[in-house]
N, C-alpha and C positions, 0 to 999 in steps of 0.2 A: 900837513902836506902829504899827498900819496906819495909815494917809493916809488921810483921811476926802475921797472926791470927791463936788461938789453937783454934780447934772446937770439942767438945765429939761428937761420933757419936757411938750406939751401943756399947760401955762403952771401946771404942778404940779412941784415940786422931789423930784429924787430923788436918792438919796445912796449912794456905793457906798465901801463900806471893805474892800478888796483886792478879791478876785473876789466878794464879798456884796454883792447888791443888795437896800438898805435902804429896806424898804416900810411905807408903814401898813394897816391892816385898811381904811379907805375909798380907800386906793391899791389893793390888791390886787381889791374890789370893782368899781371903779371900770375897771382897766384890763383886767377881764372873766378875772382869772385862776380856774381851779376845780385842786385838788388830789384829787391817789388815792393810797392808801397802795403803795408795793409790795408784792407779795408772794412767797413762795421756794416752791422745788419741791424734792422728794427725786427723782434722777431717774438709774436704772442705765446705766452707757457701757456700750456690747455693740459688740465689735470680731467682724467675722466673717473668721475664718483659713483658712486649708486644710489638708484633714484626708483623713486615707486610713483605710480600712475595714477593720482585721488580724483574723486567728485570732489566738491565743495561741498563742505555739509549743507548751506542753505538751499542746495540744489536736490536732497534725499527727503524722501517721505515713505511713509506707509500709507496703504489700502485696509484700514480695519473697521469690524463689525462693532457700534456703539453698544452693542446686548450680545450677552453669552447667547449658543442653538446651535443648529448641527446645517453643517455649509451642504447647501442643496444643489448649487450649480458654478462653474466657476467658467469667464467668459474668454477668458486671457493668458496665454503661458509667459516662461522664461523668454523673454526678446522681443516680445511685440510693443508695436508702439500704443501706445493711450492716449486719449488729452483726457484731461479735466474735466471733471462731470461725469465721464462714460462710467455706466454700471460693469464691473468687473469679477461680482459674484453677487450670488442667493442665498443669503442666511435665515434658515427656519427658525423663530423663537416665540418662546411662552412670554416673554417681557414686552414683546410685540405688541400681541394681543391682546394681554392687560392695558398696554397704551392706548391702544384702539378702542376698549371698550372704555376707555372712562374718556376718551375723547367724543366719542360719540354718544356717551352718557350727559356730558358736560354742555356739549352742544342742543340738545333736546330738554335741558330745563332751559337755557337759553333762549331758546324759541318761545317757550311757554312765559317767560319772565317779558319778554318782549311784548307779548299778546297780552298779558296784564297790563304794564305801562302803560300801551295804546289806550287802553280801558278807564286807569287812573286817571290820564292823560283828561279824557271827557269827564268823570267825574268830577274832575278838576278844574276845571273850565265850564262845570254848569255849577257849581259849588256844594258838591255832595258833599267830596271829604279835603280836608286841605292842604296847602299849599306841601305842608312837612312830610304828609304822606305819600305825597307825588314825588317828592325829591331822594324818600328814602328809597322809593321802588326803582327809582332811574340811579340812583347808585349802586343797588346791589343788582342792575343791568349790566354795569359800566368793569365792575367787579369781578361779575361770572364773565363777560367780553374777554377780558385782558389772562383773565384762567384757561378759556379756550386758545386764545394765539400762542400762550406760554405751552401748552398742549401740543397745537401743529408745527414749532420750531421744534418740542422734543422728537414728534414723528418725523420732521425733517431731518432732524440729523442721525434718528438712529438709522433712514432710510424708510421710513415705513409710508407709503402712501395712505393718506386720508378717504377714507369714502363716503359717498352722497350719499349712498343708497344702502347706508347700515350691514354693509360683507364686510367684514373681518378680514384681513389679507395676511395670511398665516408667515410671509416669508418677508426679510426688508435687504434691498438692495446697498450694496456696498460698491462706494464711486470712488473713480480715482481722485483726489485730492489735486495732482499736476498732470502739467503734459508731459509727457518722457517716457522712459524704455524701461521692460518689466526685469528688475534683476533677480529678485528671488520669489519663488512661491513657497509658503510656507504653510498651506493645507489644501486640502483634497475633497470631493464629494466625500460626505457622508460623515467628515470629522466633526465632531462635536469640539467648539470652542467658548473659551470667556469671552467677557467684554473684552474689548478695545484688543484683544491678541492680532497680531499681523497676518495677514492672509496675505498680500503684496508688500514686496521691498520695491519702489520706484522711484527711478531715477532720472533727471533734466542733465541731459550731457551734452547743453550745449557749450556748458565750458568745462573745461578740464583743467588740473592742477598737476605737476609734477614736482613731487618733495627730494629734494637733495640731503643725503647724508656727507655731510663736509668737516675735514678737519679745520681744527680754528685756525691753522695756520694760512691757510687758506681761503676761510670765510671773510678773513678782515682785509682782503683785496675786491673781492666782491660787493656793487654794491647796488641798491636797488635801480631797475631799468637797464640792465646788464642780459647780452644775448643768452642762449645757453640751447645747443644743440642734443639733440638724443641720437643714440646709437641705430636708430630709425627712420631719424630724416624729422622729425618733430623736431621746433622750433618754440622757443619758450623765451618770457621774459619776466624777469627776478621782480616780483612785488615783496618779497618779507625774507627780512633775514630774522630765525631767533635770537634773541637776546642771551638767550642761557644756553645750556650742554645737555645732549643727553645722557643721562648716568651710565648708562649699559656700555659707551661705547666714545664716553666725552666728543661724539660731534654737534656738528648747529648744523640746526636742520634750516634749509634755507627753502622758500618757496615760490615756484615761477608758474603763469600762467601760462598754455601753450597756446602761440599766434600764430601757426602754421602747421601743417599735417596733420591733422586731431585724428583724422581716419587711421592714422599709422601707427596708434596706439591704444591700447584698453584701460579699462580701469581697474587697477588693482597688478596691471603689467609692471614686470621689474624690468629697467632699463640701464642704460649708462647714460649720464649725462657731460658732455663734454663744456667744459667752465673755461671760459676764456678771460684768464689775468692779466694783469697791465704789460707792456710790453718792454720788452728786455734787450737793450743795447749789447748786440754781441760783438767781438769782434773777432776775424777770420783771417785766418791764417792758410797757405798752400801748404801740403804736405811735404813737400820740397824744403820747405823754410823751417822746419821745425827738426831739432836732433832730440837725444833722451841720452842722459847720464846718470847714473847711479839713480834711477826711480825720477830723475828729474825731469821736465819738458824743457828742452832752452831755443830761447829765438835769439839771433843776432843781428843787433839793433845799431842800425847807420848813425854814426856820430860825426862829428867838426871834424874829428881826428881818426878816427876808424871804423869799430864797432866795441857796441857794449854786450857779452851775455844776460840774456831777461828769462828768469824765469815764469813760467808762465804754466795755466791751469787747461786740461783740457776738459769742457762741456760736453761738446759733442761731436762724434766722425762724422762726416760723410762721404762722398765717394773722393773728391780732392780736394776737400780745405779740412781743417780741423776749427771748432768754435773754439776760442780761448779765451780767459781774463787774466788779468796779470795789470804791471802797474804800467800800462800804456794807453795813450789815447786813442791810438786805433789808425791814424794817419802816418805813422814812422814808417821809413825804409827798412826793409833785414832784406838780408841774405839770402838768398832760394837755391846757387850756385856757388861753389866752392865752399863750403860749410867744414867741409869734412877737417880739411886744412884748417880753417878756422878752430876749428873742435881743438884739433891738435895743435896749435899755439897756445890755446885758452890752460889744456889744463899742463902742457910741459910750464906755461911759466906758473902756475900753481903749483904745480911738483918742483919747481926752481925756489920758490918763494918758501917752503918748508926750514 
């Protein structure tokens, strides 16, 4: 059972049973108290993290020469756009022209082995020589054929155009592989390069990626199809969260597509990303309603019989409430008027109760 304490105050008895100070309605009157209810807020945490600006790798390719030679012309700089197929430089090379030569060496027995056939062909059908001899010349027709197309796919790919008319063509062109935007060049006229080295870094920016650095605390409220704002007005939404941590800095790297403002960011730009976590039941308190004792926060909470002191936490200021938690649900009455008095009941009967 609580200890029921009588305290004189202003030649009026008041009565406090544990921390409840026991009032009547012309006490509460009387000593100018006014009560407000509290009220709660639904109110989003938004943690802003650091985030970097990526392509998608299947969106990156190079521009390179199939044959080492020395780059004769180049068509495109850093920023311009390309599509696909366009020639973007002229590489001179000796591998070239060995291709060319035995392509068009390959091509002229060809011819000749064709002009035979035709020939077996009649022998063959007047019955000079027979059947076996005709079939071994149209195989090794069928033979040198498939040697020559094997020929013009390798001149197509190293760029080298094939000729009718037995010219040599000293230089083989280098095509962009995508359509998209030139990010780096990586040589110059006159440089002499190997095979396959990069002459174009190019890029399809029609989507973009921004990676979040996120602490786990935080990552495991996040979860895929989740908005996320940039410090730029870019608009993103969560496809991948890491499963693991990065060692350097134990965060999860999380990753969102951006579905809005792509113009208002680059690739490789560091940004802030603002993360919107679940939402947080606050409840609000006026500043009127709230005293501070010894490091304490206390509200005074409307009861059957008076008021109760609650101590309670504060979240965050603003201009006239205070956010608090504490053990309330958010709808009780306190005190906003006459507190002060309250204050001083509260702790003369704890200074009594010693």
């Amino acid at each position: 059972m609580k200890k029921l304490l009588i305290i004189p105050l202003a030649g009026a008895i008041i009565a406090l049973s544990g921390n409840e100070i026991i009032l009547t309605s012309k006490q509460i009157a009387d000593i100018g108290i006014v009560t407000a209810p509290l009220t709660t807020s639904e109110t989003l945490s938004q943690s802003n993290l650091p985030a970097t600006v990526v392509i998608p790798p299947r969106q990156l390719s190079i521009a390179s020469s199939m044959q080492g030679g020395v780059v004769q012309k180049v068509f495109v700089g850093v920023g311009d756009t390309i599509r696909a197929g366009q020639t973007v430089a002229l590489v001179s090379s000796t591998e070239g022209l060995t291709l060319q030569r035995e392509y068009l060496q390959t091509a002229s027995r060809l011819s000749r082995l064709e002009s035979l056939v035709k020939k077996d062909e009649t022998l063959y059908k007047e019955g000079i020589i027979s059947e076996r001899e005709f079939l071994k010349s149209k195989q090794e027709t069928a033979l040198l054929s498939t040697e020559l197309a094997e020929k013009r796919g390798m001149m197509k790919m190293m760029g080298v155009s094939p000729s009718n008319t037995g010219t040599l063509n000293t230089t083989s062109a280098v095509k962009a592989p995508i359509n998209g935007i030139v990010l780096e060049q990586s040589a110059i006229i006159g440089q002499k390069i190997d095979a396959m080295s990069p002459i174009y870094k190019i890029a399809d920016l029609s989507t973009l990626w921004i990676e979040i650095q996120t602490p786990a605390s935080i990552a495991k409220s996040i979860k895929v199809g989740d908005m996320i704002r940039t410090n730029l007005g870019a608009m993103a939404k969560v496809i991948k969260i890491s499963s693991g941590v990065e060692l350097q800095n134990q965060s999860v790297i999380i990753r969102a597509v951006i579905t809005a403002g792509k113009e208002l960011v680059r690739p490789g730009q560091f940004v802030q990303a603002a993360v919107q976590t679940p939402s947080v039941r606050s409840i609000v308190v006026p500043k009127n309603g709230l005293i501070r004792n010894k490091g304490e926060n206390i509200v005074f909470v409307k009861t059957s019989r008076g008021f109760s002191p609650i101590s309670v936490k504060i979240l965050k200021e603003e201009c006239t409430t205070f956010i608090i938690s504490g053990p309330l649900k958010g709808n009780e009455q306190i005190a906003i008027r006459g507190i002060i008095p309250l204050k001083g009941i509260w702790l003369g009967g704890k200074g009594n109760s010693k």
